[in-house]
N, C-alpha and C positions, 0 to 999 in steps of 0.2 A: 824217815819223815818225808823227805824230797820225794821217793819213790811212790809215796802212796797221794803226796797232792799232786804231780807229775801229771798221772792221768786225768784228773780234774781236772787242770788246766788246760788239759789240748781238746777235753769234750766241751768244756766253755767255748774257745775258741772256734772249735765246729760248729757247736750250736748257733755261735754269734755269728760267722762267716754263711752258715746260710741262710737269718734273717738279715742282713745288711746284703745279702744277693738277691733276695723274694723281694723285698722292699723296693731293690735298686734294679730291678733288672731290666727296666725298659728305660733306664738314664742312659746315656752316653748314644742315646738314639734320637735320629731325628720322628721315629712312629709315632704316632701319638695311638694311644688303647683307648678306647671307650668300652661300655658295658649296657646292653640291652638288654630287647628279648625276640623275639621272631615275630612277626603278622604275617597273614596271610588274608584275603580274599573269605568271605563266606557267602554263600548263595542259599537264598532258597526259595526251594520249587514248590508250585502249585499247580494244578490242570486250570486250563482257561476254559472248561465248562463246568456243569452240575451234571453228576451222574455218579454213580456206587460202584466202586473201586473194585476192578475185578482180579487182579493181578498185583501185587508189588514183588518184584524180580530182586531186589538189590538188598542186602544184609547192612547195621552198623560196623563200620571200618572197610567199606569195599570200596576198591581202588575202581572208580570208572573212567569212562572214555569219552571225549566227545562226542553228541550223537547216541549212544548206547539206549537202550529205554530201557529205562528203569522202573517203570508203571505202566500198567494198560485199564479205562477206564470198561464199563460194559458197554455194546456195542448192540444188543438184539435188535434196539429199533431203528437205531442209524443207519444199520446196512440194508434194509429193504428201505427207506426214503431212498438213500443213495443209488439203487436200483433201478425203483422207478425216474427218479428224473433222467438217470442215463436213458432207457426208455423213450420220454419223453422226449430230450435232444437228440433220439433218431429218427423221431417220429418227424419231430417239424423240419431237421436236416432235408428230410427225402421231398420236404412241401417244400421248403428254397430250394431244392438242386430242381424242380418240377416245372415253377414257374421259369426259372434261368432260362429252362433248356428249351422252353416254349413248347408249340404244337408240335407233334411226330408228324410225318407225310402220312402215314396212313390215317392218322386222325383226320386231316384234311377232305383227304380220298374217301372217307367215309360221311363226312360232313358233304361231300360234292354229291356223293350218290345219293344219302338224303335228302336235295334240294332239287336234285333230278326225279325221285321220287315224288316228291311232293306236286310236283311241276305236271307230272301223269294224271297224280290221282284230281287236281285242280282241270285238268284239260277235261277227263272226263264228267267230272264230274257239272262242268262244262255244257257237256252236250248233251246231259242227261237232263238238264235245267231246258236248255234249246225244245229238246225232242218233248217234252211233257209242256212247254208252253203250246207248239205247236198243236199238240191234242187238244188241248183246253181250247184251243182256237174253233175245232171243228169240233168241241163237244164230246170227246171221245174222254180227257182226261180231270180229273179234279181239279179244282181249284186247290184243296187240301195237296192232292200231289203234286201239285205246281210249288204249293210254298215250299216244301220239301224240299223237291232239288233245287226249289234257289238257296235254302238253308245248306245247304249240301257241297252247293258251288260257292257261298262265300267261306263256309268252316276250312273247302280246300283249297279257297286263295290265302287266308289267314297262316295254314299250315306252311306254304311257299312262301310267304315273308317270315317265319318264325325259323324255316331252314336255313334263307338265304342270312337273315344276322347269324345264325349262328358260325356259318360258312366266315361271314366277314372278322369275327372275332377271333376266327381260332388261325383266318392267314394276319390279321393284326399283330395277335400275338398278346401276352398280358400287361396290364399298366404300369407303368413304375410304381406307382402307391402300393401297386400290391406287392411288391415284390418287396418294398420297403417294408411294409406293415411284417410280412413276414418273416423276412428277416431281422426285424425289431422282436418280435416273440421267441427266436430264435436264440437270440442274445439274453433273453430274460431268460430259460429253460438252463439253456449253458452257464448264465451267472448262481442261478440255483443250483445247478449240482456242483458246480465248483465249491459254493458254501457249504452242504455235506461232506464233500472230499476232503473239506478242513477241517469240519468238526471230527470226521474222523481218523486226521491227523493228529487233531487235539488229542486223542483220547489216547495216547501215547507220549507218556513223558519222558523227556530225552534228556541228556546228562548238555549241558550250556556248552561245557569245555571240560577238560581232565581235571578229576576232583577225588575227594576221600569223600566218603559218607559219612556223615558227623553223628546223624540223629534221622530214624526214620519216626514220622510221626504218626502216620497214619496206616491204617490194615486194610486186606481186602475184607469190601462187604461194607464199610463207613461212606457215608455220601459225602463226596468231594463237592469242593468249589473254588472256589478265583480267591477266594479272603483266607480258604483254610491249605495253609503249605503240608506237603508230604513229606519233605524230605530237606534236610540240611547240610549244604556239603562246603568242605573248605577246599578250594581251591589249590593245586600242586606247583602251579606257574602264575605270578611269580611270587618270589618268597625273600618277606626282606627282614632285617632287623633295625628296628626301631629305638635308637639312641637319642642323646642330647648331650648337646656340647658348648661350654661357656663362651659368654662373651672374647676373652682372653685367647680360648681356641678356635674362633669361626674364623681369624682372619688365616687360619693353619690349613682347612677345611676348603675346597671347592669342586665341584659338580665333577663328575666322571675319575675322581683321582680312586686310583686300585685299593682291595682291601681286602684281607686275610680271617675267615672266622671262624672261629672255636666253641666249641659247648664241652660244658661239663662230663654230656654225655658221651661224648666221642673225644674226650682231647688230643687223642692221635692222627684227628680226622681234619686238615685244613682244608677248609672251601674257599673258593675267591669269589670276590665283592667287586664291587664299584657304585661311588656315591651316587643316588639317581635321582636327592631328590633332596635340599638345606630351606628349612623353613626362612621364610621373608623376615618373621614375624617375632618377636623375643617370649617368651611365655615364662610363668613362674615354675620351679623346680617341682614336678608330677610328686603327685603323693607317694609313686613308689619308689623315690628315692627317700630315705629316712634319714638321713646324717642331717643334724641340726644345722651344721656349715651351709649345707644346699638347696635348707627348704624355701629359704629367699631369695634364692641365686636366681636370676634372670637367666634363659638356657633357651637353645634353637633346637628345636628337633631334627635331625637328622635319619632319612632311609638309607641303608646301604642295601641292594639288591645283589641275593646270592643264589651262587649256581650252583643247585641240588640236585646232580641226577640222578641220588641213588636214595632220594628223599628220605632221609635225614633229621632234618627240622621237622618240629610239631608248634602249632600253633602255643606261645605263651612258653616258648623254652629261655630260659636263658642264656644270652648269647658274650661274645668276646669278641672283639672288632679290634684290630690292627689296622689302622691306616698307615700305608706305604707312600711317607712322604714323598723319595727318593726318586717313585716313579714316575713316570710323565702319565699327566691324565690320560685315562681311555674314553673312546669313544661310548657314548650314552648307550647302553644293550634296549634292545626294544623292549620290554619288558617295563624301562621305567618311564618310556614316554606315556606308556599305556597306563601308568601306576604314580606317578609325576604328582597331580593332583592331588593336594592334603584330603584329607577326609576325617 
């Protein structure tokens, strides 16, 4: 009889030794465990123009890069605007660098020998007015061919003042206004194709920062805009777990102190934490805690921020938090200055 309850009583005893160890096993420690779940960061993109999607590069679940583009919008008309205005900012370039550089010496030299020119055909024409008054004197020439060359000798003194301003203008050199005005058009031509050179930057959607692909929304061939997102991605850095800890525990609780986390998925796999971020603020017990003890509990939220480099965590996991009382706070990771703010 002894022999046969004997072993009943030592499998009691096993069985009760390792519920009074699962129950007790974080007593005789100063750690305190909390229980969350993971956040992360979501994003999502949109093209900042209207135009019909000519490319989407990027699959549901794909790891991108910052930078990367992940869409291309259609381009046929953008790239000949963008074209011509280049075009254009060389055309007016060459009309400032013209006025800058002012008159060449040969222009000059050629302006001199036109006024010297002028200056010939005015002298003869001159003595041609003289010589045909003289006739008309003694009867010999018309009165008609008299007014003639006087027509003749003032066209070529008009010609000798239209050479000589010119001559003065081109040793002057050009006005400031103009050069102003010019180079005011110039600035308008260059602001202009710099605005194409954006749109068709735009027309390339690029990854913000390293992310997963949560959700692509949109195809090629669908007309994109500014309201309608293509893409939804959750963010890889940083990644924290979202707890909450009682009144009784906050004064246990403060900024930067180390912390050890666990998932279900991986319970072989610890990561390390640090607190990055103890709500002000007291809030009533979240609806996804259910134990009736809780659902009245006044409770602080708490981020622990954890370092995943072999990403790990999915958004909405749940998680297992060790806080290492023992250790001396660490300094804040960048990650939670950046991430600090409740939301």
């Amino acid at each position: 009889m002894i022999r046969r309850i004997l072993p009943i009583l030592l499998f009691l005893v096993a069985v009760g030794s390792g519920v009074w160890w699962y129950i007790n096993r974080h007593r005789g420690s100063d750690d305190l465990v909390l229980f969350g779940n993971v956040e992360l960061r979501q994003v999502t993109l949109a093209f900042n123009g209207s135009q019909r999607i000519a490319e989407v590069l990027v699959e549901e679940g794909a790891q991108v890069h910052e930078g990367q583009v992940l869409a291309r919008l259609e381009t046929g008309r953008l790239a000949p605007q963008a074209a011509q205005a280049e075009a254009q900012v060389a055309s007016q370039q060459a009309v400032v660098d013209r006025l800058r550089n002012g008159s060449r010496p040969q222009e000059i030299a050629q302006a001199r020998a036109n006024l010297e020119a002028a200056h010939a055909e005015a002298l003869n024409a001159r003595r041609q007015y003289e010589r045909q008054s003289t006739l008309a004197t003694r009867s010999v020439a018309s009165e008609q061919a008299v007014d003639q060359a006087k027509a003749a000798s003032d066209i070529a003194d008009a010609r000798v003042d239209v050479a000589q301003k010119a001559l003065d203008l081109l040793v002057a050199g050009v006005r400031e206004e103009e050069i102003a005005q010019a180079e005011a058009q110039l600035r308008m031509s260059q602001s202009q194709l710099e605005l194409l050179r954006q749109e068709l930057r735009d027309a390339e959607l690029r990854a913000p920062t390293d992310a997963i692909v949560r959700s692509r929304l949109m195809e090629p061939g669908e007309m994109a805009s500014p309201t309608r997102p293509v893409f939804s991605l959750a963010t890889t850095d940083p990644k924290w777990v979202r707890a909450y800890v009682s009144q009784t525990q906050l004064g246990h609780v403060r900024s930067g102190m180390k912390a050890r986390v666990t998932t279900d998925s991986f319970p072989d796999r610890v990561l390390e934490g640090w607190i990055g971020f103890i709500s002000p603020v007291a809030e009533f017990t979240p609806k996804t805690i259910q134990t009736e003890e809780l659902r009245t509990s006044l409770v602080y939220e708490v981020r622990v921020f954890v370092n995943d480099p072999d990403n790990l965590l999915r958004l909405g996991m749940p998680a297992t938090v060790r806080l290492l009382d023992g250790d001396a706070p660490s300094e804040t990771h960048p990650a939670a200055s950046r991430t600090g703010q409740k939301s």
